[in-house]
C-alpha positions as CSV (number, residue, x, y, z in Angstrom):
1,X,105.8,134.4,114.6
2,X,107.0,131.6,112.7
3,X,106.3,130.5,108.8
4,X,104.4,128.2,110.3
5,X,102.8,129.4,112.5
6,X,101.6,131.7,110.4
7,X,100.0,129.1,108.2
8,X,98.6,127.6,111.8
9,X,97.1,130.4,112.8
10,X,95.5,130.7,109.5
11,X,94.1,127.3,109.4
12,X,92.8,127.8,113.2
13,X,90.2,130.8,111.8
14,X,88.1,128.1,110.5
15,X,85.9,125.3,111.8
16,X,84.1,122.4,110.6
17,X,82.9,119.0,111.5
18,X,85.0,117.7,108.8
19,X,87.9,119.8,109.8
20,X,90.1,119.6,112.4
21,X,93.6,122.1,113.4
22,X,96.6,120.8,115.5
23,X,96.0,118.8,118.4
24,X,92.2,118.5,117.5
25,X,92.8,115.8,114.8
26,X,92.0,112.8,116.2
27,X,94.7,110.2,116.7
28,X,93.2,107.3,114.6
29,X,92.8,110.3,111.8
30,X,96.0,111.5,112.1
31,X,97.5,108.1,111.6
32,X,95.6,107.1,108.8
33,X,96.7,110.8,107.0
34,X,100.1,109.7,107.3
35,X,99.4,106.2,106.1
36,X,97.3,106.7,103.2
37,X,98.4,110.1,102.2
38,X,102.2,109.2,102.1
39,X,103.2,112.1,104.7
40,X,107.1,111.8,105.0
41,X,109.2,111.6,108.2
42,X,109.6,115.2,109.6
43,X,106.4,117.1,107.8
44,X,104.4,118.7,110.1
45,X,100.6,118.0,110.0
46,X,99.1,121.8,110.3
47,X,95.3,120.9,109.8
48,X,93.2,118.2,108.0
49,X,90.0,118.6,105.5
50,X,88.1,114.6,106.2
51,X,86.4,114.3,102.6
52,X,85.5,110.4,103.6
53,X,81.4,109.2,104.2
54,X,82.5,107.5,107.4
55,X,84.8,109.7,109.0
56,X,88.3,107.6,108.5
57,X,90.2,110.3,107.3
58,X,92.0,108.4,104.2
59,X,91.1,110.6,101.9
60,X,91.0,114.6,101.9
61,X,93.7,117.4,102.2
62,X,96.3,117.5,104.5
63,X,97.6,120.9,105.1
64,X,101.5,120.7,106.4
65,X,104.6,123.0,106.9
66,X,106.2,122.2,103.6
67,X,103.3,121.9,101.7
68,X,99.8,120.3,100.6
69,X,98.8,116.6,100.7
70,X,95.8,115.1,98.4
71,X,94.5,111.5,99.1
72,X,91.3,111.9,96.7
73,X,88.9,109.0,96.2
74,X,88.5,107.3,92.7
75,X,85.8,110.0,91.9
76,X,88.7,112.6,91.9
77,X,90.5,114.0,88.8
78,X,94.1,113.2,90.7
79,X,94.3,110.5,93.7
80,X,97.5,111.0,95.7
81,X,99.5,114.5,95.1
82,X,102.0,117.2,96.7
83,X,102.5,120.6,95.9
84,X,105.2,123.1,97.7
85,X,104.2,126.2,99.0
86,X,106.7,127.8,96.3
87,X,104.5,126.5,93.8
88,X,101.3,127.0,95.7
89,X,101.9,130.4,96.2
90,X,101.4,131.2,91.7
91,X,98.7,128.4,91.6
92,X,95.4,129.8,89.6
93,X,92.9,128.0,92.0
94,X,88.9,127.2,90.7
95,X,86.1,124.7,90.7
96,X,86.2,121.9,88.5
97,X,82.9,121.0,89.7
98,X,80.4,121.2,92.8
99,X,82.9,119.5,95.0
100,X,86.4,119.4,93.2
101,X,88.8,121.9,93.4
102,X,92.0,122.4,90.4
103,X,94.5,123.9,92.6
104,X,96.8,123.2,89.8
105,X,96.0,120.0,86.6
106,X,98.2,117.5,88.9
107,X,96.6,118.7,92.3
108,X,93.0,118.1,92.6
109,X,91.0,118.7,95.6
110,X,87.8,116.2,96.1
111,X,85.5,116.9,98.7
112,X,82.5,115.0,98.4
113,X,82.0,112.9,101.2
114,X,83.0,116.2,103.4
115,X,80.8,118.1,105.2
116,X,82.6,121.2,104.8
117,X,81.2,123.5,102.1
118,X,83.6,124.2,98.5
119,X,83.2,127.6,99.2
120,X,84.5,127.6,102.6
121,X,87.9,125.8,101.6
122,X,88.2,128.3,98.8
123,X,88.2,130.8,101.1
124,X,90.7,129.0,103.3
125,X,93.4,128.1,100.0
126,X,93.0,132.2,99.5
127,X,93.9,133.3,102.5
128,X,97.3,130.7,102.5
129,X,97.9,132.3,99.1
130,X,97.4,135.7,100.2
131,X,99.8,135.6,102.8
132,X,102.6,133.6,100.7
133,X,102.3,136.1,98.1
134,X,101.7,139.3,100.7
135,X,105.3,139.0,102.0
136,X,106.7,141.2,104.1
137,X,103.4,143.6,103.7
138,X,101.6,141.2,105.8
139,X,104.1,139.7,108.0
140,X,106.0,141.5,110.6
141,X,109.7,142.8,109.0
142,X,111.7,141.4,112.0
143,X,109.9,138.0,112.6
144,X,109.0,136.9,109.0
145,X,110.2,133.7,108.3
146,X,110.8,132.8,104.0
147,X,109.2,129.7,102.3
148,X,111.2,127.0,104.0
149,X,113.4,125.8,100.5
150,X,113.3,121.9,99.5
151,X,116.8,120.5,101.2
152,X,119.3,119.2,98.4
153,X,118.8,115.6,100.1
154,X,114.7,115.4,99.5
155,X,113.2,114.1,96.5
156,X,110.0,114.4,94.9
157,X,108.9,110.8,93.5
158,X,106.5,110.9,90.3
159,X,104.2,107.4,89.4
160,X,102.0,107.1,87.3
161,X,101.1,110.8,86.5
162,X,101.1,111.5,90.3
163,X,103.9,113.1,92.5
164,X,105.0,112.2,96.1
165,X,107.0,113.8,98.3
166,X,109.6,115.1,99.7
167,X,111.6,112.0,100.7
168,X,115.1,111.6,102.0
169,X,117.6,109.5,100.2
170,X,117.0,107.1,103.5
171,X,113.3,106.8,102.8
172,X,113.6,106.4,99.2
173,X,115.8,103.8,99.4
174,X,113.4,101.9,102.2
175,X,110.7,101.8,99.7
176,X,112.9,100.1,97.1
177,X,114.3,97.7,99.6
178,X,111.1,96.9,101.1
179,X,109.3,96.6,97.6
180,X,106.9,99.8,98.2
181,X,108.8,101.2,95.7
182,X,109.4,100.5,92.1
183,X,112.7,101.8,90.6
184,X,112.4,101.1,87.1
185,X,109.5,103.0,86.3
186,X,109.5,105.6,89.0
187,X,110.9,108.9,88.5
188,X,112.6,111.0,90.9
189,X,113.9,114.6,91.1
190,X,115.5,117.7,93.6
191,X,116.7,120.5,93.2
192,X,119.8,120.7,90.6
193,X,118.7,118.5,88.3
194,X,117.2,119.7,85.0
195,X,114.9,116.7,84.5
196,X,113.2,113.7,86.5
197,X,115.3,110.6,86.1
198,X,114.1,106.9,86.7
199,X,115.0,105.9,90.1
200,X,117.2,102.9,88.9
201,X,119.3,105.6,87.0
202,X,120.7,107.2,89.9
203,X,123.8,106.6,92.0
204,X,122.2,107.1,94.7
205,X,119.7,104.9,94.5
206,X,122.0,101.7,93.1
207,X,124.7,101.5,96.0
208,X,123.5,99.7,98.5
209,X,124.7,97.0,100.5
210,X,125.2,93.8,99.1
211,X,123.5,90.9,99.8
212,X,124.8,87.9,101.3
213,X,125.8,84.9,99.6
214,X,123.8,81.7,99.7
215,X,124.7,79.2,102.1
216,X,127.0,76.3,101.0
217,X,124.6,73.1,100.0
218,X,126.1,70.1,101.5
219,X,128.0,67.9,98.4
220,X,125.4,65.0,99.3
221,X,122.4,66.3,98.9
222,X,120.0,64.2,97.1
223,X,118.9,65.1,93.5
224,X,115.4,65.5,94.5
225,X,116.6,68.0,97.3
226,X,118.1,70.5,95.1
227,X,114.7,70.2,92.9
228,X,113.1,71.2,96.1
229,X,115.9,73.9,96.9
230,X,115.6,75.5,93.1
231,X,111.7,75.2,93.7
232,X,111.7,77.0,96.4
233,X,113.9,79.7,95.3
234,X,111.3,80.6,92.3
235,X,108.2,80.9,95.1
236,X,107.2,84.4,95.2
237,X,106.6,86.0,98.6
238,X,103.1,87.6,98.3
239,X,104.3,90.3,101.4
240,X,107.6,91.2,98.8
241,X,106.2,91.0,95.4
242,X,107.0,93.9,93.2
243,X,104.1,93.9,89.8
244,X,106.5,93.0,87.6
245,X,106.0,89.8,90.0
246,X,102.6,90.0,90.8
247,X,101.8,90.5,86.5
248,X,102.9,87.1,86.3
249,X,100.5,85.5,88.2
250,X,96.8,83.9,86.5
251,X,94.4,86.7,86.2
252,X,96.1,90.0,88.2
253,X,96.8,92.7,85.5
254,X,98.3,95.9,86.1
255,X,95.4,97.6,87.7
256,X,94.6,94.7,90.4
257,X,98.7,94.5,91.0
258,X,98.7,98.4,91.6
259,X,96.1,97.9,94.1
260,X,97.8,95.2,96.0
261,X,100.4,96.5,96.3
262,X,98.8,99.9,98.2
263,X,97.2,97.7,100.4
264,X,100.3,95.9,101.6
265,X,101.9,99.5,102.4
266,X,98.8,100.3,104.2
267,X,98.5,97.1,106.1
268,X,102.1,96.6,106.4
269,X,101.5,93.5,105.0
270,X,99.1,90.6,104.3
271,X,98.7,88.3,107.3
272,X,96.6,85.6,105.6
273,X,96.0,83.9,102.3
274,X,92.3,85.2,103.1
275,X,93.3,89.0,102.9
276,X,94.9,87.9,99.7
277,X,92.4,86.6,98.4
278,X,89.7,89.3,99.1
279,X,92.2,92.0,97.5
280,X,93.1,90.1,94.0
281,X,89.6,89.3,93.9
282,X,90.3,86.2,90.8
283,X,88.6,83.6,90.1
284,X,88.7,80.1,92.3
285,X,90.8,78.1,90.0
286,X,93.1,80.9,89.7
287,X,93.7,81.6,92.9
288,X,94.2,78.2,93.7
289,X,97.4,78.1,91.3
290,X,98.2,81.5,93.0
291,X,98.3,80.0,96.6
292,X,100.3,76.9,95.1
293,X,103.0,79.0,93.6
294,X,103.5,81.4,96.6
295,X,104.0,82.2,100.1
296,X,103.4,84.7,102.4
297,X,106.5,85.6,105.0
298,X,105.0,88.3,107.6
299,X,106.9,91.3,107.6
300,X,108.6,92.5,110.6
301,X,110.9,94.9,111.8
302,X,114.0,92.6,112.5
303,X,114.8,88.7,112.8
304,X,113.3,86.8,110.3
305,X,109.8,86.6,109.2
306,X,107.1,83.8,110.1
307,X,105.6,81.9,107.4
308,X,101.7,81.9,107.6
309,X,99.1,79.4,106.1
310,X,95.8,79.7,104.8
């Protein structure tokens, strides 16, 4: 067998009601993983832990082929995290408390709105580590696969004390273009480098294409037109805000932007000025000047975007 299906058939020994293997994970679960767990293009989802109240999936462990996925709640000691089997595999893993696990300090496991018992995923991140580090004693000599390595085109993104990732160079750059993404106070890293680097500092990362020029304004336009034009050029469109934006606006500080911003990604937007309101959560008057000095363009995936009232 495969590397991973190896790790499959490992994580198909166990059953829960709050954990589900393969083509058992529900679709609406599986989605939301991806969503709110930032699962890039290409990893594949081996099995799920739900640690969620409701059942929605958003937050938990995702267990894939190149790694380990965290989406923990706010109780957690880490919220969103990755860690590669190569590190995995020399990881001293214990209990924090009754239902967190330290896998390592940036990887945290919380489990407290899952029904599945600490002990039980324990058992389930020894096995995983047994066989990583049980080689070719445990796995057959002619069909053992290695640890698949990180390609030299995937990075590993770092926020905030958090890490994300792997990404390609094409998804990295989507985020920045696309404002999910902020390059002057990310850091990113892959193999060959000898230290993380802010986003904005890399080549790759600062040749894109460039944009196009404004259109010509006509020589007789009235005074009170390019007032209006220069106006509307300093309107800040809520859907593309970066927080260096969003800080500018009366009473959002760096905690509310943060959380707006995750909310767009997960949304893929804002569609009204009542989701807007809802997530900045400010005062009347304030949001009042906020609505005044913005707009909201829907996002879409070509042409041009649709402005929307309140």
């Amino acid at each position: 067998m495969s590397f991973v299906e190896d790790l499959f058939e490992i994580c198909s020994q166990y059953t829960n009601d709050s954990y589900y293997v393969g083509a058992e994970i529900p679709e609406k679960k599986f989605n939301n993983v991806v969503t709110e767990f930032l699962i890039p293009s290409g990893e594949e989802i081996l099995a799920v832990v739900d640690a969620t109240v409701f059942g929605s999936c958003k937050n938990g462990l995702a267990i894939c082929s190149g790694g380990m996925y965290v989406n923990n709640s706010w109780t957690g000691r880490t919220r969103r995290s990755f860690i590669s089997w190569e590190e995995f595999k020399y990881a001293d893993i214990g209990k924090l408390d009754r239902y967190e696990i330290e896998v390592t300090p940036n990887f945290t496991i919380n489990i407290a709105g899952s029904s599945m018992k600490q002990n039980v995923l324990m058992e389930i991140l020894y096995q995983l580590q047994s066989y990583l580090n049980a080689g070719e004693a445990v796995r057959d000599n002619d069909e053992a696969s290695p640890i698949p390595e990180q390609q030299d085109n995937q990075w590993m993104l770092a926020y905030d004390g958090q890490q994300y990732g792997p990404y390609t160079t094409q998804d990295v750059i989507g985020m920045i273009r696309s404002n999910q993404l902020n390059k002057d106070v990310t850091y990113a890293w892959k193999q060959g480098m000898e230290q993380w680097e802010i986003v904005g500092s890399l080549s790759a990362f600062t040749q894109q294409p460039p944009s196009a020029p404004p259109p010509p304004i006509s020589l007789n336009v009235s005074k009170a037109s390019e007032k209006e034009l220069v106006q509307e050029e300093q309107i800040i469109d809520l859907n593309q805000a970066s927080i260096k934006d969003l800080l500018g606006l009366p009473g959002v500080d760096l905690a509310i932007a943060q959380r707006f911003i995750e909310e767009r990604v997960r949304r893929n937007g804002y569609t009204n000025y009542q989701e807007v309101r809802a997530m900045l959560n400010v005062q009347p008057h304030e949001f009042e000047e906020i609505k005044e000095s913005t707009k909201l363009i829907a996002l879409s995936t070509g042409g041009t975007g649709r402005v929307i009232d309140f």
